[in-house]
Backbone bond lengths (Angstrom), bond angles and torsions (degrees), N, CA, C in turn:
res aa  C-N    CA-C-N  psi(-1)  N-CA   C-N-CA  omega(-1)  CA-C   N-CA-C  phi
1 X - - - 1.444 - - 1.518 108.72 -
2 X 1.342 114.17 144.01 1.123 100.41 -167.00 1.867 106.17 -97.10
3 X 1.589 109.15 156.82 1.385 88.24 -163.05 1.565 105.89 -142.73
4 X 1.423 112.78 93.66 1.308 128.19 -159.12 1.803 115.66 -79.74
5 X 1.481 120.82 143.75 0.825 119.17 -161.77 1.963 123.25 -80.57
6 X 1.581 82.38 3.64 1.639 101.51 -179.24 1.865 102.81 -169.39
7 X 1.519 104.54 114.08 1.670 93.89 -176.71 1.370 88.40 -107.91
8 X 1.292 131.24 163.52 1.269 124.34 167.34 1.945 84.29 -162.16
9 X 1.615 101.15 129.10 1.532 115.97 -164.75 2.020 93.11 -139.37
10 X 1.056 119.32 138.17 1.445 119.19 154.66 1.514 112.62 -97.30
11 X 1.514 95.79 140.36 1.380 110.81 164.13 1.228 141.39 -79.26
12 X 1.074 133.63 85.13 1.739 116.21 -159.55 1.594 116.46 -38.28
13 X 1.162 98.81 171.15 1.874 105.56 169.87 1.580 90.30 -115.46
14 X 1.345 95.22 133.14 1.557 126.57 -177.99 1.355 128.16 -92.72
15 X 1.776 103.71 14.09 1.513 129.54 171.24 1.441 107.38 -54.75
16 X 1.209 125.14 151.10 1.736 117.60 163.30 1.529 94.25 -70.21
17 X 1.780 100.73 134.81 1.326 112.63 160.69 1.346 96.98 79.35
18 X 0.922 117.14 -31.00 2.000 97.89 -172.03 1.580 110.38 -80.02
19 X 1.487 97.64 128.05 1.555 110.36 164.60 1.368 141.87 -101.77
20 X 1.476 95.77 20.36 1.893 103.51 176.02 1.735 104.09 -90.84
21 X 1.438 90.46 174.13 1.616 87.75 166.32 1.018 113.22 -113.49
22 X 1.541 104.31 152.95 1.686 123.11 -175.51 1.655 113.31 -50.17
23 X 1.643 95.88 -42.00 1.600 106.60 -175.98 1.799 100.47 -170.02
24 X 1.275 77.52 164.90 1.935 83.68 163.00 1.519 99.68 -117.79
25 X 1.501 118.21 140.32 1.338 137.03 -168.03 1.801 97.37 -105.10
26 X 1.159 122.38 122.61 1.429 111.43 171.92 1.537 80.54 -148.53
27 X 1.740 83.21 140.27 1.655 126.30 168.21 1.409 104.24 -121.59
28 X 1.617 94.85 144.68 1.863 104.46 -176.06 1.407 94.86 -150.67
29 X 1.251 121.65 125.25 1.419 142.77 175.13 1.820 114.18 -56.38
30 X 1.299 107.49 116.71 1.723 88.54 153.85 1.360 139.61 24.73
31 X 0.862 141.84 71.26 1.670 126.27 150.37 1.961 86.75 128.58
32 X 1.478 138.18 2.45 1.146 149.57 144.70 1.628 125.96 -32.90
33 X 1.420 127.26 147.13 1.123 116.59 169.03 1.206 107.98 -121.00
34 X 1.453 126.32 144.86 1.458 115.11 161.12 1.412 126.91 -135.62
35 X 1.381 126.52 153.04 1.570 103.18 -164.39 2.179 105.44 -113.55
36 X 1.049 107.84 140.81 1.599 119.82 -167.44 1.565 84.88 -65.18
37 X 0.943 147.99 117.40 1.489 159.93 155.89 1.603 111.30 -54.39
38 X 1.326 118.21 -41.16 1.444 109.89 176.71 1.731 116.69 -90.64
39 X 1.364 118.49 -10.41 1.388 140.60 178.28 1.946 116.62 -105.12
40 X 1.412 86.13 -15.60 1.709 82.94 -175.41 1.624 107.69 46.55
41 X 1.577 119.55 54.82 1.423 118.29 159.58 1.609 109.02 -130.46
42 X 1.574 86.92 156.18 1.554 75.26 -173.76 1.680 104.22 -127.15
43 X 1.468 109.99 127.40 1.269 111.76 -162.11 1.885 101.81 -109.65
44 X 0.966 123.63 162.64 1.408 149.30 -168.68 1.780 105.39 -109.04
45 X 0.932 120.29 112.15 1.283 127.09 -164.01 1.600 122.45 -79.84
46 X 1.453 118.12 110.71 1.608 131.64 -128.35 1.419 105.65 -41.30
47 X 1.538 132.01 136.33 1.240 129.71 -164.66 1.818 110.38 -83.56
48 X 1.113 115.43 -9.77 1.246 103.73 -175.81 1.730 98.33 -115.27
49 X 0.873 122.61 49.89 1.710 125.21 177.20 2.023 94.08 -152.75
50 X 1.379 93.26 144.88 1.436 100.73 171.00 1.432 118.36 -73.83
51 X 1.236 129.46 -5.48 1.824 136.29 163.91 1.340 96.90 -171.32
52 X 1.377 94.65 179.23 1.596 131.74 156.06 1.304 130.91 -88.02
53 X 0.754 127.58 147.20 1.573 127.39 151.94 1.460 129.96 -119.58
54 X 1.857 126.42 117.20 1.346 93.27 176.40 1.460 92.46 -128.35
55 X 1.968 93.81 174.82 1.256 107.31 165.93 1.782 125.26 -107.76
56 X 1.468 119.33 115.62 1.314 126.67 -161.39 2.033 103.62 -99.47
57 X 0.890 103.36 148.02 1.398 114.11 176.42 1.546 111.27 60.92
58 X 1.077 124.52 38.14 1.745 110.34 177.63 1.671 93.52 -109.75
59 X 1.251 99.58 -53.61 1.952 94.23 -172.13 1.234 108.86 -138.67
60 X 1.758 111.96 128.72 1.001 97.99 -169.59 1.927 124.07 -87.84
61 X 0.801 98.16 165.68 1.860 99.97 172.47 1.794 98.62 81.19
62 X 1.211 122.47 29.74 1.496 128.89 176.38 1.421 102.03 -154.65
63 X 1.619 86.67 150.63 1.565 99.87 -176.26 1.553 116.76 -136.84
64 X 1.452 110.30 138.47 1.316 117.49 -164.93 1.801 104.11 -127.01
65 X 1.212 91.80 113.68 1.677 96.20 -166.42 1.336 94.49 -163.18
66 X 1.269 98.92 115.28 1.727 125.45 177.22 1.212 149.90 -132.26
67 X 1.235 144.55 78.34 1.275 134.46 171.88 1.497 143.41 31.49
68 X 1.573 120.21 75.27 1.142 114.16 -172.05 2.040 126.33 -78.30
69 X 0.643 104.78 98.61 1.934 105.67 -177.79 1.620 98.11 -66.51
70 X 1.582 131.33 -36.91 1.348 100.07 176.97 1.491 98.44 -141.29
71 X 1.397 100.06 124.73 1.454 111.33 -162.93 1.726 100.08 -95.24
72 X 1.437 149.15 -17.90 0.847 128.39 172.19 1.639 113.70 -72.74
73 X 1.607 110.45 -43.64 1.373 113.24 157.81 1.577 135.37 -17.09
74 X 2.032 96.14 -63.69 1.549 107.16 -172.48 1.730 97.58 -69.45
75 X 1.094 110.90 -53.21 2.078 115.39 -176.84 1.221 98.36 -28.18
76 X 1.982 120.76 -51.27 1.391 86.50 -149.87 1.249 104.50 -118.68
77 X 1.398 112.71 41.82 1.751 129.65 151.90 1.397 109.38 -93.83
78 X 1.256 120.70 -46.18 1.188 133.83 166.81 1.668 119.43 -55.80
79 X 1.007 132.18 -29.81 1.534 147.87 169.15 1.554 107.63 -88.30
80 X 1.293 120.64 -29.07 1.500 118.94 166.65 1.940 109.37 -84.67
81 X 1.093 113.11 -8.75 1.118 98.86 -147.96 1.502 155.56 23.70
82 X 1.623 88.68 64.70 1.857 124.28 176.67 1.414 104.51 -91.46
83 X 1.341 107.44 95.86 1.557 109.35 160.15 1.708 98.51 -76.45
84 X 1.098 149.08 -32.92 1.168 117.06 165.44 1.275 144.37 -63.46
85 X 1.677 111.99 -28.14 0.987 109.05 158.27 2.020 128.74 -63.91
86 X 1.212 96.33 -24.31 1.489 103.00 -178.20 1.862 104.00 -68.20
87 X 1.626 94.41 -30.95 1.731 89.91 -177.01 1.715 109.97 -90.60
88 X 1.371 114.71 1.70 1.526 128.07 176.85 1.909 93.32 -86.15
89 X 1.314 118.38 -27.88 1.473 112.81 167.10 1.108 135.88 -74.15
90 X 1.507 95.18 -47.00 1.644 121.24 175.57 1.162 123.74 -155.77
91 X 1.519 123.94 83.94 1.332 112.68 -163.80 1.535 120.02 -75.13
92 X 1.349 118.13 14.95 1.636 122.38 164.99 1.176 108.81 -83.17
93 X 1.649 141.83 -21.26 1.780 161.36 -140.89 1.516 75.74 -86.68
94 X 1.226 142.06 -82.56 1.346 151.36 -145.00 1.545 133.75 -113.18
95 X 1.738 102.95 62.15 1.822 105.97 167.94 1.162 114.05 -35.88
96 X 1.131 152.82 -9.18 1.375 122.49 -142.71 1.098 89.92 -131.42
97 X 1.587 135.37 6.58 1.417 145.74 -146.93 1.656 96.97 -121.35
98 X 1.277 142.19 72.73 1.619 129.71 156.43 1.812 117.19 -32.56
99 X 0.953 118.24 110.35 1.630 104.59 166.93 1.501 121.00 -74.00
100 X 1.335 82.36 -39.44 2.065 94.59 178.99 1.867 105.62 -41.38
101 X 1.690 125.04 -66.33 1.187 138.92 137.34 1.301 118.23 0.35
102 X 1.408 104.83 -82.71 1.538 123.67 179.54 1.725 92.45 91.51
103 X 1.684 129.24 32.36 1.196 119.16 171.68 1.809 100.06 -139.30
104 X 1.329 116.56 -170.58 1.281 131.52 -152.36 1.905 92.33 -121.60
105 X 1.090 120.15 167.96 1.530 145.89 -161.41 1.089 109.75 -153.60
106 X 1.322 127.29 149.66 1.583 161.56 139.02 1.413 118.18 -71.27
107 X 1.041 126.39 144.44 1.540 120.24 172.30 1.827 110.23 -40.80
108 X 1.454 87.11 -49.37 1.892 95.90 -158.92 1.203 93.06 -60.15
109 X 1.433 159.22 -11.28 1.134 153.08 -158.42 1.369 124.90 -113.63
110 X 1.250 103.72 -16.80 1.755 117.95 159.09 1.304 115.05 -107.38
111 X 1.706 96.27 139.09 1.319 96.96 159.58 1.337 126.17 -116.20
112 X 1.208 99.17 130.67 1.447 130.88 -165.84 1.374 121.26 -105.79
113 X 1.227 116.39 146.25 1.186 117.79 -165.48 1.455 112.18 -136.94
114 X 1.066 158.18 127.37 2.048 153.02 -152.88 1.194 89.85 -112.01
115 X 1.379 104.78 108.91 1.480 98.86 153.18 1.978 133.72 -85.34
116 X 1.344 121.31 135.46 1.414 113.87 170.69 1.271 124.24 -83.10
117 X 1.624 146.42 140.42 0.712 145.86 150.00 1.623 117.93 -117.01
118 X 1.190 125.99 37.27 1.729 116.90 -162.21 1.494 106.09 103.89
119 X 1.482 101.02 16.90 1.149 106.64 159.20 1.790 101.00 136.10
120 X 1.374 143.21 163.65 0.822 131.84 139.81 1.923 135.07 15.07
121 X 1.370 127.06 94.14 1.286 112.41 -148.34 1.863 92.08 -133.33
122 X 1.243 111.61 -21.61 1.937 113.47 -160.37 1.316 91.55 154.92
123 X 1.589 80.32 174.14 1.737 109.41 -173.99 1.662 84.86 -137.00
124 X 1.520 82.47 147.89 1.743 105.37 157.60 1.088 96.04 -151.96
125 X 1.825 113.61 162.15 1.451 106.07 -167.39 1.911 80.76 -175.18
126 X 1.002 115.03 -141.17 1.618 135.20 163.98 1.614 117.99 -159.76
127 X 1.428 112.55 154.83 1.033 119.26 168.42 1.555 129.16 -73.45
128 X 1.444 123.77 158.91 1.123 109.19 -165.48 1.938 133.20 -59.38
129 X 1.501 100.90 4.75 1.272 119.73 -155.46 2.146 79.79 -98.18
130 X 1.541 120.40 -63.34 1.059 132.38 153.21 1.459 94.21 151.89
131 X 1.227 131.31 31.06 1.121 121.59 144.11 1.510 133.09 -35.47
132 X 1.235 121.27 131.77 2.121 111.87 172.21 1.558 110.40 -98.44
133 X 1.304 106.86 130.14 1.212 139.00 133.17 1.134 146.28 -68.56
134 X 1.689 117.18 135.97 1.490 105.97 149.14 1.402 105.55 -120.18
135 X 1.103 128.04 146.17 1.709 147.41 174.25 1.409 124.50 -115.09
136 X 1.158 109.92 83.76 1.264 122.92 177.06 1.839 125.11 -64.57
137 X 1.199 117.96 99.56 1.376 116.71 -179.07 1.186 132.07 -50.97
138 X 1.307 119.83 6.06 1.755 109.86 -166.49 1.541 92.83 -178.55
């Protein structure tokens, strides 16, 4: 399998007619650097997990970056583009992913809602079908 030192794949949104993507999925192996694009930081990819995984473009001002335990696994959900399988790994890896559905989202297509607790805490909202969610940022 081939096993790249940074994959980064978009997901479509599975709206009728819609042609953005839900998200971009990027995996980065071990010992990788990557830099937060909306934060200008640059983080080192967690040392005791075989990669990362994040999710880019779904919401902005939140960050989804997580811990991969089996990196040939996540690659080749991520190279198929199986949001279910990615949520059969970790179903926190992928907001933008309804299981109920069994399809993928765009921002514009959920509604979402921020919740406060002392500041900024999650979103819950539903998918466009009206499924509920909660979406945890971090």
């Amino acid at each position: 399998m081939d096993d790249p030192a940074r994959l980064r794949i978009p997901f479509p949104c599975q709206h009728d007619g819609c042609l953005r993507a839900a998200a971009i999925v990027e995996v980065s192996r071990r010992g990788q650097l990557y830099i937060n694009d909306e934060q200008d930081i640059i983080y080192r990819v967690f040392p005791d997990a075989q990669g990362t995984i994040r999710i880019i473009g779904f919401l902005p001002y939140t960050s989804f970056a997580s811990q991969v335990p089996d990196l040939a696994a996540t690659i080749l959900a991520v190279q198929s583009i199986d949001a279910a399988a990615l949520y059969a790994l970790d179903r926190t890896w992928i907001p933008f992913y309804c299981p109920d559905c069994d399809r993928s989202f765009c921002e514009d297509h959920w509604n979402l809602k921020p919740i406060f607790d002392w500041g900024f805490d999650h979103y819950s909202g539903t998918c466009p079908v009206g499924h509920p969610h909660f979406i945890d940022h971090c």
